[in-house]
PDB file of N, CA, C and O in Angstrom:
ATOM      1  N   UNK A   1      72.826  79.949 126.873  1.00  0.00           N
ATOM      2  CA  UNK A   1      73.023  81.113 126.020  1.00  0.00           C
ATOM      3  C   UNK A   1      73.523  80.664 124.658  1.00  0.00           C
ATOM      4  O   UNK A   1      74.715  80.605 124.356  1.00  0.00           O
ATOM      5  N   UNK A   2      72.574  80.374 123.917  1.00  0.00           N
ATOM      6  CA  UNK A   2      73.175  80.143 122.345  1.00  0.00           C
ATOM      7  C   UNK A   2      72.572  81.131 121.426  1.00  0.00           C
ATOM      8  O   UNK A   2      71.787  80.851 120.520  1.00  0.00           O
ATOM      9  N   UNK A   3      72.939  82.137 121.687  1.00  0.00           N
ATOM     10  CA  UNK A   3      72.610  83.229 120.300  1.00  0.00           C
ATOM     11  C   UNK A   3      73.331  83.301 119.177  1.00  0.00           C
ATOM     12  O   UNK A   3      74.509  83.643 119.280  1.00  0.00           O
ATOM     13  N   UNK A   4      72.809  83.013 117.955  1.00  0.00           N
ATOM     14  CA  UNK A   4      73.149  83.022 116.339  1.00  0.00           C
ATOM     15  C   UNK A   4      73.461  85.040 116.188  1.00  0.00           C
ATOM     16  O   UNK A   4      72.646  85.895 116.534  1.00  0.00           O
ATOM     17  N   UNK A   5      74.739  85.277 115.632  1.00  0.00           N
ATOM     18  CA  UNK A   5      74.527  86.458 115.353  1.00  0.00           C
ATOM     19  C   UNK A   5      75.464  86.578 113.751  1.00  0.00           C
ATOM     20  O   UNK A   5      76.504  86.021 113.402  1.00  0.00           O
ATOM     21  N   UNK A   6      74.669  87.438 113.118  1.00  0.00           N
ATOM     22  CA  UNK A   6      75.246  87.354 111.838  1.00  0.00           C
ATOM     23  C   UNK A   6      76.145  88.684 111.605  1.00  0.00           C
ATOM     24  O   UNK A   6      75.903  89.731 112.206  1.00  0.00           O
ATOM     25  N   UNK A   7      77.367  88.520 110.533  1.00  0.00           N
ATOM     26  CA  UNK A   7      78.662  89.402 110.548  1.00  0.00           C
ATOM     27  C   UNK A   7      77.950  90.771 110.511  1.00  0.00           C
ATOM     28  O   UNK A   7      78.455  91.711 111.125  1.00  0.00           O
ATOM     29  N   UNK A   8      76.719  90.940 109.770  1.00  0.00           N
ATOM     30  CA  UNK A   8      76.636  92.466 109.404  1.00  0.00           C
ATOM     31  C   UNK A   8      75.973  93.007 110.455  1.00  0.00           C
ATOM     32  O   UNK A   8      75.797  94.218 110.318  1.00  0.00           O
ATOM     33  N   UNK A   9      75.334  92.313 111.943  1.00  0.00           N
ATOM     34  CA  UNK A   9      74.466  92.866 113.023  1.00  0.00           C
ATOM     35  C   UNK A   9      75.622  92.737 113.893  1.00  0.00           C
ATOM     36  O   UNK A   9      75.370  92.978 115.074  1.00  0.00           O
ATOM     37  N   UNK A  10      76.842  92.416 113.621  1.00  0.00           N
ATOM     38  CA  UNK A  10      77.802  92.736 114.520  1.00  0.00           C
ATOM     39  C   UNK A  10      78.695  93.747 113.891  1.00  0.00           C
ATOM     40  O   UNK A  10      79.228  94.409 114.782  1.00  0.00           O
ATOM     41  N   UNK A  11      79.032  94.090 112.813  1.00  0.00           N
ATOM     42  CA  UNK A  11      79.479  95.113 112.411  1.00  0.00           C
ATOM     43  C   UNK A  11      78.804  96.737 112.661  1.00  0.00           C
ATOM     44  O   UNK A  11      79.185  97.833 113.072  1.00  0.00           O
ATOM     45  N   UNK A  12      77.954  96.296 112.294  1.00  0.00           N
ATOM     46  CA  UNK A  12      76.747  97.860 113.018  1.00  0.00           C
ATOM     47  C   UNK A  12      76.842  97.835 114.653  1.00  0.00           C
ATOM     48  O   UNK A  12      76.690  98.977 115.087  1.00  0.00           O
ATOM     49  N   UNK A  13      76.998  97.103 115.432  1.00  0.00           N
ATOM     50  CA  UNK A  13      77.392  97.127 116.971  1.00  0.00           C
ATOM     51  C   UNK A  13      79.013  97.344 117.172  1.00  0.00           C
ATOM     52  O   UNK A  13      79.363  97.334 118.353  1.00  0.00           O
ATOM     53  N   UNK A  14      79.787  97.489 116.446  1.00  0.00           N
ATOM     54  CA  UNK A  14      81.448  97.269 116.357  1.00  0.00           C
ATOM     55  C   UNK A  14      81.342  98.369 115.860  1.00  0.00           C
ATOM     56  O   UNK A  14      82.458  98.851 116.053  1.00  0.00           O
ATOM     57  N   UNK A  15      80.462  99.469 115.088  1.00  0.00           N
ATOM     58  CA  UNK A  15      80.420 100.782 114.501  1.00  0.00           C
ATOM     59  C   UNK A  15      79.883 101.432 115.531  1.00  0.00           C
ATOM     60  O   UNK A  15      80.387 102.388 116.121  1.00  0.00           O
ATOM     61  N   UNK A  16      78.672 100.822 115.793  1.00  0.00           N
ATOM     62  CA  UNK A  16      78.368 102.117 117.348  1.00  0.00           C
ATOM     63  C   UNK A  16      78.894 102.320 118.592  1.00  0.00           C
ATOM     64  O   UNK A  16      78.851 103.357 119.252  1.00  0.00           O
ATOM     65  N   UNK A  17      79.456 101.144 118.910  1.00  0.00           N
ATOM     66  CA  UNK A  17      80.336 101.192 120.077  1.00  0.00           C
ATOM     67  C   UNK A  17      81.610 102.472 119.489  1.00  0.00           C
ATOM     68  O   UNK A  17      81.936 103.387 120.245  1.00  0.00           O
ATOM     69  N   UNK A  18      82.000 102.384 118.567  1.00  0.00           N
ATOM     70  CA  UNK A  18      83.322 103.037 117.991  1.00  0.00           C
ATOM     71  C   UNK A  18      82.916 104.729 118.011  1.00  0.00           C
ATOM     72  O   UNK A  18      83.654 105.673 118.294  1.00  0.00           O
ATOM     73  N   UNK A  19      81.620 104.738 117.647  1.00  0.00           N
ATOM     74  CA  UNK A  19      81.128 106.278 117.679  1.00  0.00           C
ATOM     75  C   UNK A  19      80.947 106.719 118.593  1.00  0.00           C
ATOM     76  O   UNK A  19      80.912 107.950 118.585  1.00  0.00           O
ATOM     77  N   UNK A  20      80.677 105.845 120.206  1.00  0.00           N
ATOM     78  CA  UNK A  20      80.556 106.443 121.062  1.00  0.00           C
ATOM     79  C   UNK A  20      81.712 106.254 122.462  1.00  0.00           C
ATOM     80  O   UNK A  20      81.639 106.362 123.686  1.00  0.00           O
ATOM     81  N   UNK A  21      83.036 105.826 121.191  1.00  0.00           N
ATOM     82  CA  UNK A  21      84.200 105.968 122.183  1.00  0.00           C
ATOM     83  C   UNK A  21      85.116 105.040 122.454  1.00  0.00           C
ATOM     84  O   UNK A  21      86.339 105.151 122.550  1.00  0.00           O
ATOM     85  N   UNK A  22      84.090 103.683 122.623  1.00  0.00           N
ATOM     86  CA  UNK A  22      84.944 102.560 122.783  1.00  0.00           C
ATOM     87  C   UNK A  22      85.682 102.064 121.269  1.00  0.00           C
ATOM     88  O   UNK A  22      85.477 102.554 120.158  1.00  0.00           O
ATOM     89  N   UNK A  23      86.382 101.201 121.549  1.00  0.00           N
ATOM     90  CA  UNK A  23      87.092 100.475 120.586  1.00  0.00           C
ATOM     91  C   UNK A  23      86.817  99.265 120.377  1.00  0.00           C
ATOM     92  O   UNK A  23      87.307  98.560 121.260  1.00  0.00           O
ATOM     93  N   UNK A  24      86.107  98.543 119.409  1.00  0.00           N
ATOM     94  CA  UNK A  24      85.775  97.077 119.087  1.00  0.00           C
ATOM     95  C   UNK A  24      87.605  96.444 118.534  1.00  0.00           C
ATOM     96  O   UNK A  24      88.519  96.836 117.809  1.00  0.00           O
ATOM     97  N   UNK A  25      87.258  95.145 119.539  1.00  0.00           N
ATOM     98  CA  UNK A  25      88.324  94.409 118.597  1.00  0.00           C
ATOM     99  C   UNK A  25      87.629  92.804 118.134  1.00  0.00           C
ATOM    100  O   UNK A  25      86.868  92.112 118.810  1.00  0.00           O
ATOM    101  N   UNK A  26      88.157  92.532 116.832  1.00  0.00           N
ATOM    102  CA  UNK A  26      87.594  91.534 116.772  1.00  0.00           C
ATOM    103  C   UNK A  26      88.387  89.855 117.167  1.00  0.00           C
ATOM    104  O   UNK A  26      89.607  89.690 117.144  1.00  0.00           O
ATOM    105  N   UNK A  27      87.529  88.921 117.459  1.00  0.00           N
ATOM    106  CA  UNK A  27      88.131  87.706 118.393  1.00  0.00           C
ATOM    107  C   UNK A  27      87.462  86.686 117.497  1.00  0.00           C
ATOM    108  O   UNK A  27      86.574  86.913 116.675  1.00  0.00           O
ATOM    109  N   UNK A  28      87.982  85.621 117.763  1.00  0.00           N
ATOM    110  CA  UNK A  28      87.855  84.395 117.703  1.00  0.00           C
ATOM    111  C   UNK A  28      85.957  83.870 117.884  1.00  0.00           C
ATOM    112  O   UNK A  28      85.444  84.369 118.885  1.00  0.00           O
ATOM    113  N   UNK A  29      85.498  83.439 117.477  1.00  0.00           N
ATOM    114  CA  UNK A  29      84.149  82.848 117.861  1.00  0.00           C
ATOM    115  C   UNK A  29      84.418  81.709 119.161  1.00  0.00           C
ATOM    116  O   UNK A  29      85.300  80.860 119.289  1.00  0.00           O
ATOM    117  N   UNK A  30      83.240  82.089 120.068  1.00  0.00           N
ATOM    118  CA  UNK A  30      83.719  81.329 121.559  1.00  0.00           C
ATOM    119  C   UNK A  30      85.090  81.419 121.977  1.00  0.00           C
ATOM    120  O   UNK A  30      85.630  80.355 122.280  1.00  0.00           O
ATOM    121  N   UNK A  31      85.978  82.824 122.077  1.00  0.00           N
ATOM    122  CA  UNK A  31      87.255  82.620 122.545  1.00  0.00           C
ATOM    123  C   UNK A  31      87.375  84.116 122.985  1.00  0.00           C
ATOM    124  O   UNK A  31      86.710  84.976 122.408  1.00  0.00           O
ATOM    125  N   UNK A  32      88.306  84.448 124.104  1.00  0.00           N
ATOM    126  CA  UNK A  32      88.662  85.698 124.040  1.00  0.00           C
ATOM    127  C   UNK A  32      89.808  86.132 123.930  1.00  0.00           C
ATOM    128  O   UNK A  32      90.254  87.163 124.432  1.00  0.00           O
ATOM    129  N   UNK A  33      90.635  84.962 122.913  1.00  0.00           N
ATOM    130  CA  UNK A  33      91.684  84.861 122.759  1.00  0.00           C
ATOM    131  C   UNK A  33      91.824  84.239 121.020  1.00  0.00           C
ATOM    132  O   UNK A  33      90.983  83.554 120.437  1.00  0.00           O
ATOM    133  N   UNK A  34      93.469  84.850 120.344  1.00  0.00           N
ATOM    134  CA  UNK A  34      93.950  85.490 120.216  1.00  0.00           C
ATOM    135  C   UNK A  34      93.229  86.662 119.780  1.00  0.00           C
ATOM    136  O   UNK A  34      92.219  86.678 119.075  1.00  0.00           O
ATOM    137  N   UNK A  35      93.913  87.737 120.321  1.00  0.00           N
ATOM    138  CA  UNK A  35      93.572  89.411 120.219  1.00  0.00           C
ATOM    139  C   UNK A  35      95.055  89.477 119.256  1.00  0.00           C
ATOM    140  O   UNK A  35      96.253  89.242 119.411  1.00  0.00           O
ATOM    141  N   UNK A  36      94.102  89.966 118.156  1.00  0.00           N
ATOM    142  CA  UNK A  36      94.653  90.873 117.184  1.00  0.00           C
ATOM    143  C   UNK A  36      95.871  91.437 117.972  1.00  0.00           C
ATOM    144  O   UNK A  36      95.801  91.866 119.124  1.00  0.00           O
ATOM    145  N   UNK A  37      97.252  91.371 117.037  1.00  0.00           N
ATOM    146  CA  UNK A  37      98.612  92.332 117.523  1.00  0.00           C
ATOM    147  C   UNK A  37      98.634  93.887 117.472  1.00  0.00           C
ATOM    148  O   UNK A  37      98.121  94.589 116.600  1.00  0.00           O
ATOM    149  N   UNK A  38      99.186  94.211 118.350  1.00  0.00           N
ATOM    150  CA  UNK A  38      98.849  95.747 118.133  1.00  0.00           C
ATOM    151  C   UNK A  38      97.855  96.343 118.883  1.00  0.00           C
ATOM    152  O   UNK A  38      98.075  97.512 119.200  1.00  0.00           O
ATOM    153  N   UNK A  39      96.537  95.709 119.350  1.00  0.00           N
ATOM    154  CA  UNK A  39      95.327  96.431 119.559  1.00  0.00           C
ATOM    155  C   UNK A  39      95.212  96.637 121.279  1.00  0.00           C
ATOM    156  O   UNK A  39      94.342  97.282 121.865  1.00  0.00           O
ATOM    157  N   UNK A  40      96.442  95.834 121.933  1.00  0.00           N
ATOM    158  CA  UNK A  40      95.919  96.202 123.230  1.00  0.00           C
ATOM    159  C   UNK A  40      97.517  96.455 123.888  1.00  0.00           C
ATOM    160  O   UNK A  40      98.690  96.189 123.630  1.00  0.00           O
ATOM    161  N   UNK A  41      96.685  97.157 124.916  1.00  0.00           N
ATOM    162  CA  UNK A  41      97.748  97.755 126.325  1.00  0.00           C
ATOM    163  C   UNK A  41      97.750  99.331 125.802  1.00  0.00           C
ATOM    164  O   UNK A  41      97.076  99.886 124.934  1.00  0.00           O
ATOM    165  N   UNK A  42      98.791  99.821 126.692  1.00  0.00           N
ATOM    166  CA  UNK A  42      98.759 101.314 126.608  1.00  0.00           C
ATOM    167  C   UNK A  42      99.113 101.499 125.198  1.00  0.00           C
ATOM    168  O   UNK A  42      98.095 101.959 124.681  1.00  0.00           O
ATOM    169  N   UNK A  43      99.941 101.392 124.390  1.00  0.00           N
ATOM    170  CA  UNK A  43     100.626 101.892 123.036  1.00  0.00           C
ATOM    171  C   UNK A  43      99.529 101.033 122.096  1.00  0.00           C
ATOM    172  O   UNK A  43      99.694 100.811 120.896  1.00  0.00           O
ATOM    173  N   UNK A  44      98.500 100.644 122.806  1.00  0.00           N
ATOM    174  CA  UNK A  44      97.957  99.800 121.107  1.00  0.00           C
ATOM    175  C   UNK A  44      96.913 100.858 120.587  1.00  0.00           C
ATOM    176  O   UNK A  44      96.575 101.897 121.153  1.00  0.00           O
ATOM    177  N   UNK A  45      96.479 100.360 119.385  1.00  0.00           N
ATOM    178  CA  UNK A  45      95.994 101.333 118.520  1.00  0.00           C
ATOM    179  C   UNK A  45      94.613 101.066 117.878  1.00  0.00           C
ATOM    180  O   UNK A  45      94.497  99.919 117.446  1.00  0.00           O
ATOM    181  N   UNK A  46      93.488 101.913 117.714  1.00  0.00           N
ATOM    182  CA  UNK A  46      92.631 102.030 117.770  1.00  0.00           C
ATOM    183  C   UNK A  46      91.962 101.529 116.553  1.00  0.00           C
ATOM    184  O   UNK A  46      92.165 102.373 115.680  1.00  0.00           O
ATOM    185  N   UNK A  47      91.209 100.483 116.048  1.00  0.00           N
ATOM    186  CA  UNK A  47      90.903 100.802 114.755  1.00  0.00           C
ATOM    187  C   UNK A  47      90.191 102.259 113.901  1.00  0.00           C
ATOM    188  O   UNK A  47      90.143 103.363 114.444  1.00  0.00           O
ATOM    189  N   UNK A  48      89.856 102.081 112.985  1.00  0.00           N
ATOM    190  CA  UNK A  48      89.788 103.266 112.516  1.00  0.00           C
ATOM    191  C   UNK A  48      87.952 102.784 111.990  1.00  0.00           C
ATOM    192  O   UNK A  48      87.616 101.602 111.912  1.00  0.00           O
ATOM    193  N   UNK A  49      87.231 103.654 111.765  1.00  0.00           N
ATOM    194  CA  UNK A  49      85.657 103.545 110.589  1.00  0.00           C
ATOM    195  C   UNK A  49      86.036 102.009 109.877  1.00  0.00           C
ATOM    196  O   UNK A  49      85.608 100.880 110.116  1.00  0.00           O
ATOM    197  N   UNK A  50      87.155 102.582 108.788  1.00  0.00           N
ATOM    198  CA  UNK A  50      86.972 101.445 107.375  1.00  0.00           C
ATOM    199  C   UNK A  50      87.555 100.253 107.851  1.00  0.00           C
ATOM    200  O   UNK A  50      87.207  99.238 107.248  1.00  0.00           O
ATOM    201  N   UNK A  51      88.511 100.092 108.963  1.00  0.00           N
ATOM    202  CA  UNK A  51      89.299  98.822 109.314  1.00  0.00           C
ATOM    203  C   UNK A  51      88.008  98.057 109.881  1.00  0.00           C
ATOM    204  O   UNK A  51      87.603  96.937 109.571  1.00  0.00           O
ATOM    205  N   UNK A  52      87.475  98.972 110.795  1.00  0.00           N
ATOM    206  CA  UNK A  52      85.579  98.284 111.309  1.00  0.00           C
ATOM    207  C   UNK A  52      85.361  97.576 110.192  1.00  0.00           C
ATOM    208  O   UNK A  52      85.628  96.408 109.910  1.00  0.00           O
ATOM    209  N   UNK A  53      84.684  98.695 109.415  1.00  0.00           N
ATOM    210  CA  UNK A  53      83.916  97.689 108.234  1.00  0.00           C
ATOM    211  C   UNK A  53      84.404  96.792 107.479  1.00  0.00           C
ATOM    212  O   UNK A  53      83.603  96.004 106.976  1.00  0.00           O
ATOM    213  N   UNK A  54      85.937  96.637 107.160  1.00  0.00           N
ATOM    214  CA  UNK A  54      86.587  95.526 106.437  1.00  0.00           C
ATOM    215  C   UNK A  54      87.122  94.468 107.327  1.00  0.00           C
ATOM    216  O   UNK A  54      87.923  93.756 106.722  1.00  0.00           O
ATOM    217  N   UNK A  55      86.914  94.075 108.761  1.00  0.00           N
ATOM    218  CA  UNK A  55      86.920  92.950 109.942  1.00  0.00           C
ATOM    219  C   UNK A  55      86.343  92.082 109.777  1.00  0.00           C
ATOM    220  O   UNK A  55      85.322  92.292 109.123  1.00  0.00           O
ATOM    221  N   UNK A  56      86.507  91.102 110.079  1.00  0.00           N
ATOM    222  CA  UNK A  56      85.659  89.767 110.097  1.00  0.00           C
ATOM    223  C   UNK A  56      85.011  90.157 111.476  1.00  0.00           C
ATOM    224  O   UNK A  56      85.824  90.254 112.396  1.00  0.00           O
ATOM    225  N   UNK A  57      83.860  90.368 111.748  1.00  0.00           N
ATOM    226  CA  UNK A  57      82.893  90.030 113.128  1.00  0.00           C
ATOM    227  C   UNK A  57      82.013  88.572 113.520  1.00  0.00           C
ATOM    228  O   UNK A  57      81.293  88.540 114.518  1.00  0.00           O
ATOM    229  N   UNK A  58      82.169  87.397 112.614  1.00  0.00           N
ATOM    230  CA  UNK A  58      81.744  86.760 112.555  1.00  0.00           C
ATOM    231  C   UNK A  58      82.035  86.127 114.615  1.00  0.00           C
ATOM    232  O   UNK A  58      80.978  85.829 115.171  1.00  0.00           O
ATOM    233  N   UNK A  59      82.469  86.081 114.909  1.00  0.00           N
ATOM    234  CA  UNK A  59      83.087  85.610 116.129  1.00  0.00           C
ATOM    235  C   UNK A  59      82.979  86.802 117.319  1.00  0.00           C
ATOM    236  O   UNK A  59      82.288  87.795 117.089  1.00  0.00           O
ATOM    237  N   UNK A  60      83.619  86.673 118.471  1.00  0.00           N
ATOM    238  CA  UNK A  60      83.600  87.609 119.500  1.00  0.00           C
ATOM    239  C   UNK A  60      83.924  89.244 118.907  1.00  0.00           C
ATOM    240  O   UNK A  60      84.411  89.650 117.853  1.00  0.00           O
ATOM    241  N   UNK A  61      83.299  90.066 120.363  1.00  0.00           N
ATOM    242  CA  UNK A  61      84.012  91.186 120.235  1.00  0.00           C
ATOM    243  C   UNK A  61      84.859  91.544 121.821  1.00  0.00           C
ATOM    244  O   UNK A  61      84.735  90.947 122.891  1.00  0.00           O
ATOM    245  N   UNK A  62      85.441  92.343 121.593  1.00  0.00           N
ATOM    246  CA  UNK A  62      86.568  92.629 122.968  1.00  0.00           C
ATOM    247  C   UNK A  62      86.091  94.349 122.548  1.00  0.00           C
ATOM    248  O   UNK A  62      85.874  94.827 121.435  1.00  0.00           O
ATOM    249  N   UNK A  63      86.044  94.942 123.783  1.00  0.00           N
ATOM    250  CA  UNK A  63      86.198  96.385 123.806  1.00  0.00           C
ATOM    251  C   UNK A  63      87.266  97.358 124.437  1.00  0.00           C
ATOM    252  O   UNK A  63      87.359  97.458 125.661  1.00  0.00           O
ATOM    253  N   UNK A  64      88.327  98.303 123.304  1.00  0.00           N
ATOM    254  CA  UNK A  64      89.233  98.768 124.217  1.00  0.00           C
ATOM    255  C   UNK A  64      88.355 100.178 124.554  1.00  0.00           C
ATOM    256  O   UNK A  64      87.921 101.084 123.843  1.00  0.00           O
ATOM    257  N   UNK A  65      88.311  99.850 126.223  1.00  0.00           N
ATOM    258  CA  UNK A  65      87.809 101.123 126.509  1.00  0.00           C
ATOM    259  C   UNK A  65      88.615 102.814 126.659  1.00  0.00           C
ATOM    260  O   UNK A  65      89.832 102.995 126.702  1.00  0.00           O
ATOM    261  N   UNK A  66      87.693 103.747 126.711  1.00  0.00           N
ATOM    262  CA  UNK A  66      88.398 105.142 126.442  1.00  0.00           C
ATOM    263  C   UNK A  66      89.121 105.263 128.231  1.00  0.00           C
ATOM    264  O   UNK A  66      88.803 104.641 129.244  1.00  0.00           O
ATOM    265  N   UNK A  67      90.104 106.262 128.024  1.00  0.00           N
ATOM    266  CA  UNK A  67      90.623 106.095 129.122  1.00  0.00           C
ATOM    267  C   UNK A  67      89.471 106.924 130.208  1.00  0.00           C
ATOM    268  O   UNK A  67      88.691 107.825 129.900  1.00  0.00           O
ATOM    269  N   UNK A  68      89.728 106.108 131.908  1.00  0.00           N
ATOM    270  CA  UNK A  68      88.785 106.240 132.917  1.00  0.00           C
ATOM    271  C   UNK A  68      87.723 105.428 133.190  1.00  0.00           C
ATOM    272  O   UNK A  68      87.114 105.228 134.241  1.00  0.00           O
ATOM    273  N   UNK A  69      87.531 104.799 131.610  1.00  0.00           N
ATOM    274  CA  UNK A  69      86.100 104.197 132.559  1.00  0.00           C
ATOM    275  C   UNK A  69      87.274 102.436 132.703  1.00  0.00           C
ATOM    276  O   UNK A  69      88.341 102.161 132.155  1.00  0.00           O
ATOM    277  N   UNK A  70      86.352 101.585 133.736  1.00  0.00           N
ATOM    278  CA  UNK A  70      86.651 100.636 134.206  1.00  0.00           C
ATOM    279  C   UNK A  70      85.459  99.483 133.917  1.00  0.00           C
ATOM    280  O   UNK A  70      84.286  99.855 133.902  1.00  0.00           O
ATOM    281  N   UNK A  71      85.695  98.509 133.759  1.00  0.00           N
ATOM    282  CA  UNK A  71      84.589  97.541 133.358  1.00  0.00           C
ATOM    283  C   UNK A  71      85.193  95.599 134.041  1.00  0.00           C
ATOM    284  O   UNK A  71      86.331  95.131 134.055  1.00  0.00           O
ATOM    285  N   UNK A  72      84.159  95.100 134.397  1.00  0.00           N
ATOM    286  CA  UNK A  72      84.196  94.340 135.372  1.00  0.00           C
ATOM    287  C   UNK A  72      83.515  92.865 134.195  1.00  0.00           C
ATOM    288  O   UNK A  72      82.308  92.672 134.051  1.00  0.00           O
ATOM    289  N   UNK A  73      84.352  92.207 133.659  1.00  0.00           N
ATOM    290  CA  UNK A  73      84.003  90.464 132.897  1.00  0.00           C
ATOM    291  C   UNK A  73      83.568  89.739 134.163  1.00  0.00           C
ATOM    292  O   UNK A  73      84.439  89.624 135.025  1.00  0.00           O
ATOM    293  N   UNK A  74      82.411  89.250 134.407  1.00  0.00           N
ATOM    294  CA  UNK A  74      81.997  88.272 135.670  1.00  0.00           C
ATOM    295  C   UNK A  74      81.226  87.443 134.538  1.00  0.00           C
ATOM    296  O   UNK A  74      80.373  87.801 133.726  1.00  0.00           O
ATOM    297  N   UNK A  75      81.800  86.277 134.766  1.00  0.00           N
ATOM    298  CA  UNK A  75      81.322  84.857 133.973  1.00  0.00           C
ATOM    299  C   UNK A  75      80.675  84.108 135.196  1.00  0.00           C
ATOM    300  O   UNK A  75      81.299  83.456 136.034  1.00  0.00           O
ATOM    301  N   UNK A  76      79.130  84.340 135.147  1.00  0.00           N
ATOM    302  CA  UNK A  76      78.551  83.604 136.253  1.00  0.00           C
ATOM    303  C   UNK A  76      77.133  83.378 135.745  1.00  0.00           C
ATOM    304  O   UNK A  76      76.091  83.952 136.062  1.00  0.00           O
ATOM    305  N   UNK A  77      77.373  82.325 134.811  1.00  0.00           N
ATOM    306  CA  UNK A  77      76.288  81.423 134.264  1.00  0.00           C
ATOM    307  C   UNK A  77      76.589  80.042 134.186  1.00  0.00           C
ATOM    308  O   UNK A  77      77.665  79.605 134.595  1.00  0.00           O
ATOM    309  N   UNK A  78      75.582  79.221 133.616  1.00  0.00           N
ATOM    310  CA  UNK A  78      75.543  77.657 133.383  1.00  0.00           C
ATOM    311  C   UNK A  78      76.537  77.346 134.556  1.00  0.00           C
ATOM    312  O   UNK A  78      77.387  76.488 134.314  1.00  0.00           O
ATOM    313  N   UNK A  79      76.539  77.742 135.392  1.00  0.00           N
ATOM    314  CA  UNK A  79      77.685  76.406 136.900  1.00  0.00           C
ATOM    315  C   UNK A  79      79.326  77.321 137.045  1.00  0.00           C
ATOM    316  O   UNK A  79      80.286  77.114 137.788  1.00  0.00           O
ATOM    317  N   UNK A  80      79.124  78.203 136.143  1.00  0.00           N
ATOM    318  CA  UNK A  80      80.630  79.035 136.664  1.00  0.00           C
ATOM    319  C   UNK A  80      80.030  79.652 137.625  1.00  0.00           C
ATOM    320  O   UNK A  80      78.855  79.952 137.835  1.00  0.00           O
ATOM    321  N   UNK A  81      80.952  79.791 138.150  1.00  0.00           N
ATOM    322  CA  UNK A  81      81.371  80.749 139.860  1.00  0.00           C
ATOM    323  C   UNK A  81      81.993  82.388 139.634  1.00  0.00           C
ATOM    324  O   UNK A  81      82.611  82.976 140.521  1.00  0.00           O
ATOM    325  N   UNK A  82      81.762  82.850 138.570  1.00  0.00           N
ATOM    326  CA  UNK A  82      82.293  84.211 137.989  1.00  0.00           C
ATOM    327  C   UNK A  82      83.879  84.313 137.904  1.00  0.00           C
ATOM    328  O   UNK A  82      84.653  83.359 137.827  1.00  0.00           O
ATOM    329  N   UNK A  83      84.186  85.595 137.932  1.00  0.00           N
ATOM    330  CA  UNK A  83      85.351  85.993 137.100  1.00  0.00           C
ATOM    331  C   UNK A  83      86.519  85.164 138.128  1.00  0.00           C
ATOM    332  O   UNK A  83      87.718  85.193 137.849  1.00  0.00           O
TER     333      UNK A  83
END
């Protein structure tokens, strides 16, 4: 899996995810770590439209989801054994 993705085709995916509920956060390239302060657990806070568009997306995205739904990270490619 080596996909090239450029800042502004991840910013338009970090905008639609946001319109339809979820919350983009932005990460590190190849990392899912450090997460932005503030943005996660119960009290963290949502970005807003313009904080989207003024983010660096060059690197990962993390999604804070809306409350109820549940979502499952299984890393089970190239020789990992999943989550």
């Amino acid at each position: 899996m080596n996909k090239q993705f450029d800042s502004s085709s991840n910013t338009n995916a970090a905008l639609q995810h946001h319109d339809r509920g979820y919350h983009p956060i932005p990460l590190p390239k190849g990392k899912k770590s450090p997460v932005p302060t503030g943005l996660t657990g119960y009290n963290g806070r949502n970005l807003t439209r313009s904080q989207i568009e003024k983010a660096d997306w060059s690197g990962n995205m993390a999604l804070r989801l809306p409350p109820g739904v549940f979502a499952v990270d299984e890393d089970n490619y190239d020789g990992k054994e999943g989550a």
